[in-house]
C-alpha positions in Angstrom: -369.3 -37.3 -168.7 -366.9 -35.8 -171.5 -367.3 -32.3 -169.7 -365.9 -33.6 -166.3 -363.0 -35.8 -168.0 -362.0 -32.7 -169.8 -362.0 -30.9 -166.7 -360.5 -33.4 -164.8 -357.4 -33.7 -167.7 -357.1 -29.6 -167.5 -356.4 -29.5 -163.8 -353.9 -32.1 -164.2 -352.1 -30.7 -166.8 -351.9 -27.2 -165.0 -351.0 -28.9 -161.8 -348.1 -30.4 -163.8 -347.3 -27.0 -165.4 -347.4 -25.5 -161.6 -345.2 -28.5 -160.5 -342.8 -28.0 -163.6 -342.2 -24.6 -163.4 -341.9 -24.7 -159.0 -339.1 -27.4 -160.3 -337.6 -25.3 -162.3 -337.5 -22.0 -159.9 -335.8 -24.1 -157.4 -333.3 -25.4 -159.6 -332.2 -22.2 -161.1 -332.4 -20.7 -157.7 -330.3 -23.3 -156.4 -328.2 -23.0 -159.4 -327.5 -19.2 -158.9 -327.4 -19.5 -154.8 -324.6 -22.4 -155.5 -322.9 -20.4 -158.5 -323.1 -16.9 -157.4 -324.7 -16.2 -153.8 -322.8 -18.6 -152.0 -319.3 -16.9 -152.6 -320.1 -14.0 -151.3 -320.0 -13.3 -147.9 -321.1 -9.4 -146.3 -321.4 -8.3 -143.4 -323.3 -3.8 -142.4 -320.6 -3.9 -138.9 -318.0 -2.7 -140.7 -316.4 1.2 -139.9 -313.9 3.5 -141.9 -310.3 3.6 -139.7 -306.9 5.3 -140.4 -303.5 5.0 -138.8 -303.6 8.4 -137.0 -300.4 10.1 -136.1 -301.0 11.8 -132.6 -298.7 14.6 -132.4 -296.4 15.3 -129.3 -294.0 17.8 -128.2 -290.3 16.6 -127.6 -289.5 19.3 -125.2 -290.7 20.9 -121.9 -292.1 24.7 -122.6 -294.7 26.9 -123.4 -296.7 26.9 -126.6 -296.2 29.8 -128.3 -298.0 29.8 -131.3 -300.7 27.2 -132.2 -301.7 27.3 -136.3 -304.4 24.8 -136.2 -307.8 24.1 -135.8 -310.0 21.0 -135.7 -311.5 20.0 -139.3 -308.3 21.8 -140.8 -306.3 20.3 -143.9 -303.0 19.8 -143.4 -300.2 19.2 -145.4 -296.4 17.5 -144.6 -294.0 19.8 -142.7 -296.6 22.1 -142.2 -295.9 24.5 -138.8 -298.7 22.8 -136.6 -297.1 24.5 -133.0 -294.2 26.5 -131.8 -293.1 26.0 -128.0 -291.0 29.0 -126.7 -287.3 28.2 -127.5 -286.1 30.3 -124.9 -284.7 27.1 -122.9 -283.6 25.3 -125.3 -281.8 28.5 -126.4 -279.5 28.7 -123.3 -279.0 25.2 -123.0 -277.8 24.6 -126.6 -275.5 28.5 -125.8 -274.1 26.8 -122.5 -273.3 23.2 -124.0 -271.6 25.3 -126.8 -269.8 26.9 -124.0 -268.7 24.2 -122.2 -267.9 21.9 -126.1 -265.5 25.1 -126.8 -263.4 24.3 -122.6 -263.6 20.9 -123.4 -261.7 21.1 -126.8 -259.2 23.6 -125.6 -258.6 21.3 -122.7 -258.1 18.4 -125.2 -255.5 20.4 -127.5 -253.6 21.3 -124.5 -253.4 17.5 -123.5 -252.7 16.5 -126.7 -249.6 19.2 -126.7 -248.5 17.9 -123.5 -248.8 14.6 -124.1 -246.7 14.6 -127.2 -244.2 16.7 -125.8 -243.6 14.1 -123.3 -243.3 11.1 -125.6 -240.3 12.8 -127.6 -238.9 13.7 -124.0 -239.6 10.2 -123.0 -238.3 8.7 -126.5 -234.7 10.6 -125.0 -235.2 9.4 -121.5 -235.1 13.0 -120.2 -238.5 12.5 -118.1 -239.4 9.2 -116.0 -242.0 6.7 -117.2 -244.7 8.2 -115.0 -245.0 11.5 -116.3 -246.2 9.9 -119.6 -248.1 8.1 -117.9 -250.1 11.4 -116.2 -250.0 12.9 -119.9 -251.7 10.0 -121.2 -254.2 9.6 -118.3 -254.5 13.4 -118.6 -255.6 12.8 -122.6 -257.7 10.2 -122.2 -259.9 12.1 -119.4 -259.7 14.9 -121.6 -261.2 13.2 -125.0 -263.8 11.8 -122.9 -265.2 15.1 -121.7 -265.1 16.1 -125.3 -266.7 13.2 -126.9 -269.7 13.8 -123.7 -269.5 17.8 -124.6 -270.1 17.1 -128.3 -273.1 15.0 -127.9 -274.4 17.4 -125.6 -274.2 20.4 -128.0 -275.7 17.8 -130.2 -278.6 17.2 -128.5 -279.0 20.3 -127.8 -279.2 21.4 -131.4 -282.0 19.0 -131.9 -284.0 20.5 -128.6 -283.7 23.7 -130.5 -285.0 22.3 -133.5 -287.7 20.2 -131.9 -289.4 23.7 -130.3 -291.3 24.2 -134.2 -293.4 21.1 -134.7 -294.1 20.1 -138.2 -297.2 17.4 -139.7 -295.4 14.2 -140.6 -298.0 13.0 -142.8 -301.1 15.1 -145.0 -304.0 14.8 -143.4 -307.3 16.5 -141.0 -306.6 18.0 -137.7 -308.5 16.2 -135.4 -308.8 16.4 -131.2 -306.8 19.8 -131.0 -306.1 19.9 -127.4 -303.5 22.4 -127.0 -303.9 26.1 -126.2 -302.1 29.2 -126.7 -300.1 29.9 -123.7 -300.4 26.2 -122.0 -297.3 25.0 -120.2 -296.6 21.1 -121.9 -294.2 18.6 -120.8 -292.6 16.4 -123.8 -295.3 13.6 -124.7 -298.0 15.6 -124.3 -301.0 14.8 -126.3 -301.6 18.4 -128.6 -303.5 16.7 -131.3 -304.1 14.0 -134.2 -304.2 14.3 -137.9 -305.9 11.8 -139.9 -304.4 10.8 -142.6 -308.0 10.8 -144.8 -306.5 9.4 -148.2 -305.2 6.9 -146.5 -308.2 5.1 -144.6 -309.4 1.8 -144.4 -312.0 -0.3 -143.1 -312.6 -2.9 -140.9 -315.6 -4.9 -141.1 -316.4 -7.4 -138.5 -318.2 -10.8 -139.4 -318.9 -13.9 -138.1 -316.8 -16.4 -137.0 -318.9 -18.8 -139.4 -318.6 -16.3 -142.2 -314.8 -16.6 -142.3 -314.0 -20.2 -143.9 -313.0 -18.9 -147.3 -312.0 -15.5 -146.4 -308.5 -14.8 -148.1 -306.2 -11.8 -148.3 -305.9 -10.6 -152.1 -309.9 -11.1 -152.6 -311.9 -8.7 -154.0 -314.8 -6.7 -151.6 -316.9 -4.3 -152.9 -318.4 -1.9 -150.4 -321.1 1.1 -150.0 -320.8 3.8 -147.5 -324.4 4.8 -145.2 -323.1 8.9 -146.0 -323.8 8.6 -149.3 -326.7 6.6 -149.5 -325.7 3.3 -151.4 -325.4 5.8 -154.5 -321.1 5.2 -154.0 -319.4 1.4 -154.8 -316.0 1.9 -153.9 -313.6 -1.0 -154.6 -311.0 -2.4 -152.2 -309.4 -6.2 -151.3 -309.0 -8.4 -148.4 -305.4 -6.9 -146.6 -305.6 -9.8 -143.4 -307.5 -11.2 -140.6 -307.2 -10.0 -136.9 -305.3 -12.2 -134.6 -308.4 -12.4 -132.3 -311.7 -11.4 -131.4 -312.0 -7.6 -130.0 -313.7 -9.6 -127.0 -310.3 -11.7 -126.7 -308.2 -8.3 -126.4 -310.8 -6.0 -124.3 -310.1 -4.6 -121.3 -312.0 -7.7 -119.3 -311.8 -10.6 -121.2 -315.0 -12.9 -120.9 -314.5 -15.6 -118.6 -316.6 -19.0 -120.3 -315.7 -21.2 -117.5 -318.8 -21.1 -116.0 -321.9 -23.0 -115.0 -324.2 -20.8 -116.7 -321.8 -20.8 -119.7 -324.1 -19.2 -123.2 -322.4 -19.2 -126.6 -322.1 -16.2 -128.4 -321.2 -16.0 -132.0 -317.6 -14.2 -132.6 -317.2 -11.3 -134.8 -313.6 -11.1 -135.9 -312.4 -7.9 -137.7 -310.9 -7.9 -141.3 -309.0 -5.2 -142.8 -310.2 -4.1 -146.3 -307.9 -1.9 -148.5 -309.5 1.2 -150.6 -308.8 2.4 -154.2 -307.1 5.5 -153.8 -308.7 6.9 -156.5 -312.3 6.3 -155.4 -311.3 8.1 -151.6 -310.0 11.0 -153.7 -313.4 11.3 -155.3 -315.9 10.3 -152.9 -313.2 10.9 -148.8 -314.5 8.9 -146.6 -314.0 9.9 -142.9 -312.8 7.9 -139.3 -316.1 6.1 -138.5 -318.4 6.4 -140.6 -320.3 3.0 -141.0 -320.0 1.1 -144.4 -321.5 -2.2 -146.2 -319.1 -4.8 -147.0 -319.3 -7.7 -149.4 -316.8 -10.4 -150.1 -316.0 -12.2 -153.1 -314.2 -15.5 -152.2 -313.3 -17.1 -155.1 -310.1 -15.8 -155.1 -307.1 -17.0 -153.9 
């Protein structure tokens, strides 16, 4: 009888130890999902981006010389292209040409017409005539005002033949080829400015309550394996949904009507420093997590 009251008091006290400790686990991982956890929001659709300047020609003419390749560093005002000037060689020679007529023209109408104002300040010539003279000047100062901005623009034709980088960066999508005839706006090809990337993650519409520019994200890139934290903030929020600005927008007005949870794209900043040790390139695919207790 002792034997199965002892046996009975055991199992009750290591159900209450069971019962305490389950208590306990709960409560501190309550504690920590409420304290901790719960601030932090992530999301693995998030991809590297840049602002990539696409290079054009301003001119009509042939590519003379090409100095790039795809996957190839560049630096600003590097020589990425040269389009045969010979064009804009004769043009800028012939609206020098016709600048140097129109500014003899306007010196001889200037002559004349202050000839004819002291003649006219005497009374030895009628009204009229000063009246030509000035009409004469006038037409004349007008063909050199149109004549300078020509030989103006030409200059700048001339100059726009040699195409520099605007920014450091990777060539990327080199399209253009030695030889090939290219109207002005031509796509030739990109450069990626790779220090200056980004990333935009995508989460959930129900993810985004607390989400703030300023806050701190920390974020791992799939290329290196998880070995890399890199450290960046919040920048902004999209101003829709990339289903709200595709090329079909979807149409919910409808019998058959499913909802869809919305991913909205957020725009994460790097630390310079960690993309000059570990450079990150355009698309590669990158875990993002959120701390929202800031701002």
């Amino acid at each position: 009888m002792f034997g199965i009251e002892s046996h009975e008091h055991k199992r009750k006290r290591l159900f209450a130890i069971f019962f305490t400790a389950t208590l306990v686990v709960a409560v501190v991982s309550y504690s920590y999902w409420s304290l901790v956890l719960s601030r932090y929001v992530s999301t693995d659709n998030a991809y590297v981006s840049a602002e990539v300047a696409q290079i054009t020609p301003s001119i009509d003419g042939t590519i003379k010389e090409v100095n790039v390749t795809d996957t190839q560093h560049v630096k600003k005002d590097d020589v990425l292209v040269v389009i045969d000037d010979i064009d804009a060689r004769l043009n800028r020679e012939r609206a020098l040409g016709e600048f140097a007529k129109a500014e003899t023209d306007l010196d001889r109408a200037k002559i004349d017409l202050d000839r004819r104002k002291a003649l006219s300040a005497s009374g030895s010539i009628a009204a009229e005539e000063l009246t030509n003279a000035e009409n004469t000047h006038r037409v004349a100062k007008a063909a050199y005002d149109i004549t300078n901005a020509n030989v103006e623009k030409a200059n700048v034709d001339f100059n726009r033949a040699v195409i520099h980088s605007p920014i450091d960066g990777v060539v990327i999508n080199r399209e253009v080829q030695l030889g090939q005839k290219v109207n002005a706006g031509t796509p030739l090809m990109s450069i990626v400015p790779i220090d200056q990337v980004y990333v935009n993650a995508n989460f959930k519409e129900n993810q985004l309550r607390h989400v703030r520019p300023g806050q701190i994200v920390e974020l791992e890139a799939d290329i290196y394996d998880g070995d890399v934290t890199y450290h960046g903030h919040v920048v902004g929020l999209s101003g829709g949904t990339g289903a709200a600005f595709s090329l079909i927008p979807a149409q919910n007005a409808t019998g058959n009507w499913i909802k869809v949870v919305q991913r909205l794209p957020v725009r994460i900043a790097l630390d310079p420093k960690e993309l000059e040790a570990h450079p990150l390139q355009v698309g590669l695919s990158m875990n993002v997590k959120i701390d929202t207790r800031g701002h």
